[in-house]
C-alpha positions in Angstrom: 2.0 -2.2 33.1 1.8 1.1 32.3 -1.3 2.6 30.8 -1.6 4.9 27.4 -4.2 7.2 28.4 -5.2 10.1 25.8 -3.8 13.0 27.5 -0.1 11.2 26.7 -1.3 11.5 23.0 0.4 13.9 20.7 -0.4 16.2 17.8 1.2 14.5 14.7 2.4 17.8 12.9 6.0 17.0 11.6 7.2 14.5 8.9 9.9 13.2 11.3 6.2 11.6 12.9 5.4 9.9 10.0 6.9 6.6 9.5 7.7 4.0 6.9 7.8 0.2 8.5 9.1 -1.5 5.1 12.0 0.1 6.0 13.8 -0.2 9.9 12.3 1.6 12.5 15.2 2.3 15.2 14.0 2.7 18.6 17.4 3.5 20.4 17.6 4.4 23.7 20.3 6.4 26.4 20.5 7.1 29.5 18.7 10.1 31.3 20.8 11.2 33.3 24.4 12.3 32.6 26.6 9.7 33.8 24.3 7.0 34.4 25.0 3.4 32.4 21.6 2.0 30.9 21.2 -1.1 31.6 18.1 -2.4 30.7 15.1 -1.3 28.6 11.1 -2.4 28.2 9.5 -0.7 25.6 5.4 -0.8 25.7 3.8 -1.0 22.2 0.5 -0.1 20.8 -0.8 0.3 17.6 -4.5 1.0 16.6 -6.7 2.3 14.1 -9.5 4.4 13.9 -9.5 7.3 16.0 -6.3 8.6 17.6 -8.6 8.9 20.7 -9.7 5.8 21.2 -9.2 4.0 24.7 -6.7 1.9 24.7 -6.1 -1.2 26.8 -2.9 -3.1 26.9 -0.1 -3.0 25.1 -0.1 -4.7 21.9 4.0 -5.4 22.5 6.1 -6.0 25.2 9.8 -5.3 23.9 12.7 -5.8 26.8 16.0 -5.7 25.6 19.7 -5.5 28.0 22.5 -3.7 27.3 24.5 -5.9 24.8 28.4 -4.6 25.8 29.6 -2.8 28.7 31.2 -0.4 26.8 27.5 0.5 24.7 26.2 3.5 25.9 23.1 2.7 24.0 20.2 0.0 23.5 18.6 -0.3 20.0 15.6 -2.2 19.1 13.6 -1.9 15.4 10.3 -2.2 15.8 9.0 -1.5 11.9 7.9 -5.6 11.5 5.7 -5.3 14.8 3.8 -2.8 12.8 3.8 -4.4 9.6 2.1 -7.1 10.7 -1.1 -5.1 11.3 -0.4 -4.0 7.6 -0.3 -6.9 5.6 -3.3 -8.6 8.1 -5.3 -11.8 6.1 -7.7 -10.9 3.3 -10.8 -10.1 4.8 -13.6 -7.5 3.6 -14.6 -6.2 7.3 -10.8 -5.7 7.9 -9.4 -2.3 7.9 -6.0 -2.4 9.4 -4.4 -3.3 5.3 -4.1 -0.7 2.3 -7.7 -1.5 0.2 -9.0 0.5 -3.1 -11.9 0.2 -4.5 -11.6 2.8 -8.0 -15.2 5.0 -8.7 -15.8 6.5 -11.8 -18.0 9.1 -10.5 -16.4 10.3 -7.6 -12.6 9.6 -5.8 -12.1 6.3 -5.0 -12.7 4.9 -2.2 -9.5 3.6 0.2 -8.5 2.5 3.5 -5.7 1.2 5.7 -3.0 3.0 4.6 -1.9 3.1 8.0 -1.8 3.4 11.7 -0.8 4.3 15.0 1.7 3.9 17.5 3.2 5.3 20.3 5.5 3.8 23.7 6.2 4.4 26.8 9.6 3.0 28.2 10.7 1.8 31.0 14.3 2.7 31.4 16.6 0.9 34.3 20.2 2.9 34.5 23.3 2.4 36.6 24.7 5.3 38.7 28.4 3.9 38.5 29.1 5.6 42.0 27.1 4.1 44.0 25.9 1.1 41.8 22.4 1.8 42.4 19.5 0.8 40.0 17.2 3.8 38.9 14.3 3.4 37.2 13.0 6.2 34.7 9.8 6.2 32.3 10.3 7.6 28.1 6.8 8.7 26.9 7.1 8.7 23.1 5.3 11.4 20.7 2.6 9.3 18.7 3.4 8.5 15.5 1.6 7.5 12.0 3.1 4.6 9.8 2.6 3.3 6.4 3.9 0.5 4.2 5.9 2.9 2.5 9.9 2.7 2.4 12.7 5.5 2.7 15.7 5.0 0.3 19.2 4.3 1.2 20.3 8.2 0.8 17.4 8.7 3.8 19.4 6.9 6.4 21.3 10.0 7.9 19.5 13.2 9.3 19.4 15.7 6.9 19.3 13.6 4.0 15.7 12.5 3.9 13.5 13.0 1.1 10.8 14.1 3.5 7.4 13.1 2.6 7.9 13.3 -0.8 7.5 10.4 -2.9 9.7 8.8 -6.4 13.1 10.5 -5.9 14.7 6.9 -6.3 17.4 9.2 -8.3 18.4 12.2 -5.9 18.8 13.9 -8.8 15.8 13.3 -11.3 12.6 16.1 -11.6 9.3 15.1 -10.3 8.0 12.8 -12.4 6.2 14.0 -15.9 2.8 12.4 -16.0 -0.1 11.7 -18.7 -3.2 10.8 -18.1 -5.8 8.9 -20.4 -8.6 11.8 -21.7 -11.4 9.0 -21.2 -10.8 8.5 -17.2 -11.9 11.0 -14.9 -11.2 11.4 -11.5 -7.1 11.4 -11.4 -6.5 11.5 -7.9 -3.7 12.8 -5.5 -2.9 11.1 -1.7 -1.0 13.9 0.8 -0.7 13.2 4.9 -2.8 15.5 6.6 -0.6 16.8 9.7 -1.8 18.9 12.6 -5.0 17.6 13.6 -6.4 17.6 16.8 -6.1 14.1 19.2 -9.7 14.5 19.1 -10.7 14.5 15.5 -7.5 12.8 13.9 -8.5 9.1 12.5 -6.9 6.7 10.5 -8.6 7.4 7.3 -8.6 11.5 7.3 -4.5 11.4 8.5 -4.2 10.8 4.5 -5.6 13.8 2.4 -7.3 12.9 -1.1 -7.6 15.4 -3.7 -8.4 15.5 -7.3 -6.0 15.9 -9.7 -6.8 18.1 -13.1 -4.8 17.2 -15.7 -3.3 20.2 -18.0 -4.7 19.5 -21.8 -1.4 19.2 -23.0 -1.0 15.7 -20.8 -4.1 14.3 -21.7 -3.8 11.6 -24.5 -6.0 8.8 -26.0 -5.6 5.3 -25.7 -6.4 2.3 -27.6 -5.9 -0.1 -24.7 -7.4 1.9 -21.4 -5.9 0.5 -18.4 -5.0 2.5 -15.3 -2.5 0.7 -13.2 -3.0 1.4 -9.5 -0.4 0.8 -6.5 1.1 1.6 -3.3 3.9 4.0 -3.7 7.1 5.0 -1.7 5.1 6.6 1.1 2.9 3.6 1.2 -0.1 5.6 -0.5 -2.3 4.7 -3.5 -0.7 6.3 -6.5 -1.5 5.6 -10.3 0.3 5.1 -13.6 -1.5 5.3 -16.9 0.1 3.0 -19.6 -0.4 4.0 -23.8 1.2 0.9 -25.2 -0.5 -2.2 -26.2 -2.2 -5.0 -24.0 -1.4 -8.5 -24.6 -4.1 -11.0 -22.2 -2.9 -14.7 -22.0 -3.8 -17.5 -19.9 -1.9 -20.1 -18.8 -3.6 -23.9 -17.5 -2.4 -26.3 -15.0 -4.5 -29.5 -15.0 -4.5 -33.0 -13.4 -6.4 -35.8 -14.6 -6.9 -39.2 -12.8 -8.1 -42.6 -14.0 -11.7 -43.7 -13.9 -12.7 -47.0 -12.0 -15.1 -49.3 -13.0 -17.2 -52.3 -11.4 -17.7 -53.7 -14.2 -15.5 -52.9 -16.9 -16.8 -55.4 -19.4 -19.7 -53.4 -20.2 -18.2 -50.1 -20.7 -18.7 -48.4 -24.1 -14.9 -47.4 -24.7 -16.7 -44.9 -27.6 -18.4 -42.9 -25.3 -17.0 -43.2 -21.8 -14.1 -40.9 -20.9 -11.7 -43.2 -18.9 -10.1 -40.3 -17.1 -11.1 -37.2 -16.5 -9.8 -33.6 -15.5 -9.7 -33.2 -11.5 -8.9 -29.5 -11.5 -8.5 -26.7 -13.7 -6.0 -23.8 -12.9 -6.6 -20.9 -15.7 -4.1 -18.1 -14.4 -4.5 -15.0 -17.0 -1.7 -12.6 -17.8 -1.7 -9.1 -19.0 1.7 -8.0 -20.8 1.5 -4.2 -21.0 3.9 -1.5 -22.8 3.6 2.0 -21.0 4.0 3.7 -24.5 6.3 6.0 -24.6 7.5 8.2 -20.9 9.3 11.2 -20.2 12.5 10.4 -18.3 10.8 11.8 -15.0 8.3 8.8 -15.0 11.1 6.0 -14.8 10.2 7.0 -11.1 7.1 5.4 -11.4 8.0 2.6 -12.5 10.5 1.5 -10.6 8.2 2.4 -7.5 5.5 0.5 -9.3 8.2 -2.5 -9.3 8.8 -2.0 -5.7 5.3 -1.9 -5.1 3.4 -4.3 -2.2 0.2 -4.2 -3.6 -0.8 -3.2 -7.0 -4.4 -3.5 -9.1 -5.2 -3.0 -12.9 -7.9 -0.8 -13.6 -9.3 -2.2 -17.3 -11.7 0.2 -18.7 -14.2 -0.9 -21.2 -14.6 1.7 -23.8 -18.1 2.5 -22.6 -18.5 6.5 -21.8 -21.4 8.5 -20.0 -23.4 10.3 -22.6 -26.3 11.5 -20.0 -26.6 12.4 -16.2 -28.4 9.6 -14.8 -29.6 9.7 -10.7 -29.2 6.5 -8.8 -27.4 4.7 -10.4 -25.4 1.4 -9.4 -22.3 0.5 -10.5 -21.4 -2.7 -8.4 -22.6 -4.3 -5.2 -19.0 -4.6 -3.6 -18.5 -2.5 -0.6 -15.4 -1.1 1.2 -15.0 -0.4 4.8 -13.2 2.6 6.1 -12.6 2.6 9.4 -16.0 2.6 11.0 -17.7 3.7 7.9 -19.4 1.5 5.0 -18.8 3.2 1.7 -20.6 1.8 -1.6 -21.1 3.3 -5.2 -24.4 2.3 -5.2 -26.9 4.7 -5.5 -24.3 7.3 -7.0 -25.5 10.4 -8.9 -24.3 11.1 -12.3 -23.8 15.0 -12.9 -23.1 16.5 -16.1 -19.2 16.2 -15.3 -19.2 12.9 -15.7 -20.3 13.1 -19.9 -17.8 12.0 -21.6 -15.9 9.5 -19.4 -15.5 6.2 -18.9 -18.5 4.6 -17.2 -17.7 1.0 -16.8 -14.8 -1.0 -15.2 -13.1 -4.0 -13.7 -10.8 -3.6 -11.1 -8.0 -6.4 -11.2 -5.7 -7.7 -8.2 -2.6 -8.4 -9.8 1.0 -9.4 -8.9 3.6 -7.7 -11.0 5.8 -11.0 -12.1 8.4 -8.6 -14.1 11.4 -6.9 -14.7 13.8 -9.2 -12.7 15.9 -6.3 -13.7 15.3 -2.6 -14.2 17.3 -0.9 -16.4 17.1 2.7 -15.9 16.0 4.3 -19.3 17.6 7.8 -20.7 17.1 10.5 -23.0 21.0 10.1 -24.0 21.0 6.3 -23.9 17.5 5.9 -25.1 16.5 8.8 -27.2 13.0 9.3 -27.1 12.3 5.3 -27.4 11.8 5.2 -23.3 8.8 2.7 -22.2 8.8 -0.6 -20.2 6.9 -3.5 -20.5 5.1 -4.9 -17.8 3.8 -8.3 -16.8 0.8 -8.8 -14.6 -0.6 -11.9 -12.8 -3.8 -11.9 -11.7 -4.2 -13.0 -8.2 -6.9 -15.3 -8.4 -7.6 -18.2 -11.1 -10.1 -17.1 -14.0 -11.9 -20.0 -13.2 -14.2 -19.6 -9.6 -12.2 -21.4 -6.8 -12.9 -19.3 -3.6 -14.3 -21.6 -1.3 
């Protein structure tokens, strides 16, 4: 088995080395040499976190795969769910290979696993038809960067990608008009952060946070603060804020049983309950309208809709009025590749007057629109706004065992 040794590492520095595994990753191989029929191929597959220079030892995957027709001058394998899988790992806390958030209102939130990754060698067996003899060449692949992100069906051919842009779900529409809520600070902006060195590229810095300063003229108040929060296109954390109202339900699913007596002669029918609730299932709902959008921001919803993961962001009117050192906002803690981050012990600087201070951050499932019906200034006039329905995740009532 061949060995994937540091030196064989490459510079990620090009978009075409960033790649999307919720949609097909093609691996297709020729021949080498002119003439040659392939025959065979064995791809080697790792995928890691953490630092791109991290020793490696075996492959994660071992992908071997014949030439399907004689007349196939090819051999094709897609690869994307192999990487997936270290994407959408089990909930865990310590586990950094999956996209996790954790929102700050003092600073940029704090995030990991947005991605990782992989590289192959391959083992390439071809036919020279003169003589019939087997020859055996090795494929060292570039290393490459992947997210949960997507491409659409325009991006298939070469030349018609959208890059590493995100929303264009339209090939026509703008880039999407946003506003923000005045009350929440710290807007934030994810970017992938090509050209680093093998030796100081990781995991966490390949994605590029920056804050995002909205222009006064897209800042609004909001009755209902919310900031919805979800993986995007390019399987980074993006944001909408909605300005409609909130509607919070709660649905129960109970089962009682029958209560059994030794002695049922001497029960008090008046005060004996004879059954009683087994368990209690309380799943809350949160029906929001997004207010009022431009056109642009149909984007976002329908990549909000498309979304893997998505969190609510519910804001409880509270504001800093003072700077305040110290101070501890939860005891919930993130890990980012080898790195514990926490917002305890944050200091509050004079930036922060003025903005929200407290929070709960939500895990939610978005459980509508079956259908999306794409909203227009000519269809719509200026009446364009969605309503969205969240699930939380867990049940209101503590169940985690």
């Amino acid at each position: 088995m061949p060995n994937l040794t540091n030196d064989l590492k490459t510079i990620i520095d090009t978009p075409d080395k960033i790649q999307f595994c919720n949609s097909p990753i093609h691996i297709r191989q020729t021949a080498l040499n002119v003439g040659n029929l392939i025959k065979k191929v064995t791809h080697y597959l790792w995928i890691w976190n953490t630092d791109q220079s991290k020793t490696l030892g075996d492959a994660n995957q071992i992908i071997a795969k014949e030439i399907v027709s004689r007349a196939d001058d090819y051999i094709t394998v897609n690869i994307a769910d192999l990487i997936k899988a270290w994407l959408v790992s089990p909930e865990n806390a310590r586990n950094t290979n999956q996209p996790q958030f954790a929102w700050n209102p003092y600073t940029l939130a704090a995030q990991t696993g947005q991605g990782v990754f992989y590289q192959l060698i391959s083992e390439v067996l071809e036919e020279e038809p003169t003589t019939n003899a087997i020859v055996q060449n090795t494929v060292v692949s570039p290393t490459y960067f992947a997210t949960l992100g997507y491409r659409w069906n325009y991006e298939q051919n070469t030349g018609s990608t959208n890059g590493l842009n995100p929303n264009k779900s339209d090939i026509f529409k703008s880039t999407p008009y946003r506003y923000y809520n005045q009350s929440i600070d710290n807007y934030f902006e994810n970017t992938f952060n090509l050209g680093q060195s093998v030796e100081t590229c990781t995991s966490g810095n390949m994605i590029l946070q920056s804050k995002i300063i909205p222009l006064s003229r897209q800042t609004f108040c909001a009755l209902d603060s919310y900031l919805i929060v979800f993986l995007n296109k390019l399987g980074l954390w993006d944001y909408f804020t909605p300005f409609g109202k909130t509607i919070i339900s709660n649905k129960t699913e109970t089962s009682s049983s029958n209560r059994m007596f030794r002695d049922p002669s001497t029960i008090n029918n008046s005060q004996v309950h004879s059954s009683l609730r087994d368990t209690i299932n309380v799943s809350q709902t949160y029906t929001i309208n997004t207010g009022h959008i431009d056109e642009s921001a149909t984007q976002l919803i329908e990549e909000l809709v498309y979304s893997p993961k998505v969190y609510l962001i519910r804001f409880s009117g509270e504001k800093v009025t003072s700077t305040i050192t110290g101070i501890t906002v939860d005891n919930t803690y993130i890990t980012v590749d080898n790195t514990n981050i926490t917002v305890d012990n944050d200091t509050v600087t004079s930036e922060s007057v003025g903005y929200f201070s407290t929070f709960q951050q939500i895990p939610v499932l978005l459980t509508n629109p079956d259908e999306l019906i794409n909203l227009t200034r000519l269809n719509n006039k200026v009446n364009i706004e969605y309503t969205l329905k969240f699930d939380e995740t867990n049940n209101k009532i503590l169940d985690i065992k």
